[in-house]
C-alpha positions in Angstrom: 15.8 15.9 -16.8 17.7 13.0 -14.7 15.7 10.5 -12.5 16.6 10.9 -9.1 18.0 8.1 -7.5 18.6 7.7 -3.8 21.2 4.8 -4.1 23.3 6.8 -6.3 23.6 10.1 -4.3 25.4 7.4 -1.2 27.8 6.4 -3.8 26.4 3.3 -5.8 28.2 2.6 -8.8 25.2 3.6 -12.0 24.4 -0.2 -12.8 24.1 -1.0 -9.0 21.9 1.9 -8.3 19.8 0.8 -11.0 19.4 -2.4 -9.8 19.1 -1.4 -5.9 16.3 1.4 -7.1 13.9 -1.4 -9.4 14.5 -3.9 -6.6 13.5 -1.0 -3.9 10.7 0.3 -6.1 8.9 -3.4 -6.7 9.3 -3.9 -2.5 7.8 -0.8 -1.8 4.6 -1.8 -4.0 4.3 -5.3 -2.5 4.5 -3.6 1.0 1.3 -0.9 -0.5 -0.7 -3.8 -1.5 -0.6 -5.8 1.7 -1.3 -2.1 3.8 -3.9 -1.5 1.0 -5.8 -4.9 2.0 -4.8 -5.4 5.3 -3.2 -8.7 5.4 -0.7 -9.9 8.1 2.3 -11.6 7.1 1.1 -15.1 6.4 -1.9 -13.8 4.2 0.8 -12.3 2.1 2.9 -14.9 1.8 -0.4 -16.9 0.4 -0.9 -14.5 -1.7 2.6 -13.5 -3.0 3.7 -17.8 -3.0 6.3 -17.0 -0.9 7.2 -17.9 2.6 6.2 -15.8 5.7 9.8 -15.7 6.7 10.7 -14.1 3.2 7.8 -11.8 3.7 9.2 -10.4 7.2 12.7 -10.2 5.0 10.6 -7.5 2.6 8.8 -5.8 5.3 12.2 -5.3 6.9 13.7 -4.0 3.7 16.4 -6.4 3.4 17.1 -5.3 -0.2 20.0 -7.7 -0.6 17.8 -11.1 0.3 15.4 -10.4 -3.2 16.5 -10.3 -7.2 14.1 -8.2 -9.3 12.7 -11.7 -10.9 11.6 -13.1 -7.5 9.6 -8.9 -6.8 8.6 -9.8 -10.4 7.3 -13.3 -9.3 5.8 -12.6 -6.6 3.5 -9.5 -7.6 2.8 -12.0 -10.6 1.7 -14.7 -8.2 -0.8 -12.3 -6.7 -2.0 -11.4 -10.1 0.2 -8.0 -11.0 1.1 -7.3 -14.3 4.8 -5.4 -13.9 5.7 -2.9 -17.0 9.2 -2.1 -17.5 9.8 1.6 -19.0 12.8 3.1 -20.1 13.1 6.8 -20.4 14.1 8.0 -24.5 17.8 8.9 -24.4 18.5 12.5 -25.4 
């Protein structure tokens, strides 16, 4: 059965998708942690080692401002272990 992806059903080319779904995915879960704990923009900045301005860039979903290192580096900052899995090709 074939992950769904959003970003390829508007026409992303299949490595682009990719890349736009991980990047999407890790903003999402920095987004659920700050709800989850209640912090305002600066807090999570603090806590992600990032600025405030590049927190309002996350929140606002500006997809195209963040590489899947920096998601990765941040959600490490704040103490997140990231796993990478990659479905067995049948």
């Amino acid at each position: 059965m074939a992950i769904e992806n959003i970003f390829s059903d508007l026409g992303f080319p299949g490595e682009e998708a990719e890349n736009l779904k991980v990047r999407s995915t890790l903003m999402m879960e920095i987004v659920r942690v700050m709800e989850a704990r209640g912090l305002k923009q600066r807090e999570a900045a603090r806590l992600f080692g990032v600025s405030q301005p590049r927190i309002s860039e996350l929140v606002h979903g500006k997809i195209d401002q963040f590489s899947i290192d920096s998601l990765i580096n941040m959600l490490a900052h704040a103490g997140f272990h990231v796993e990478v899995r990659v479905p067995a090709v049948t």
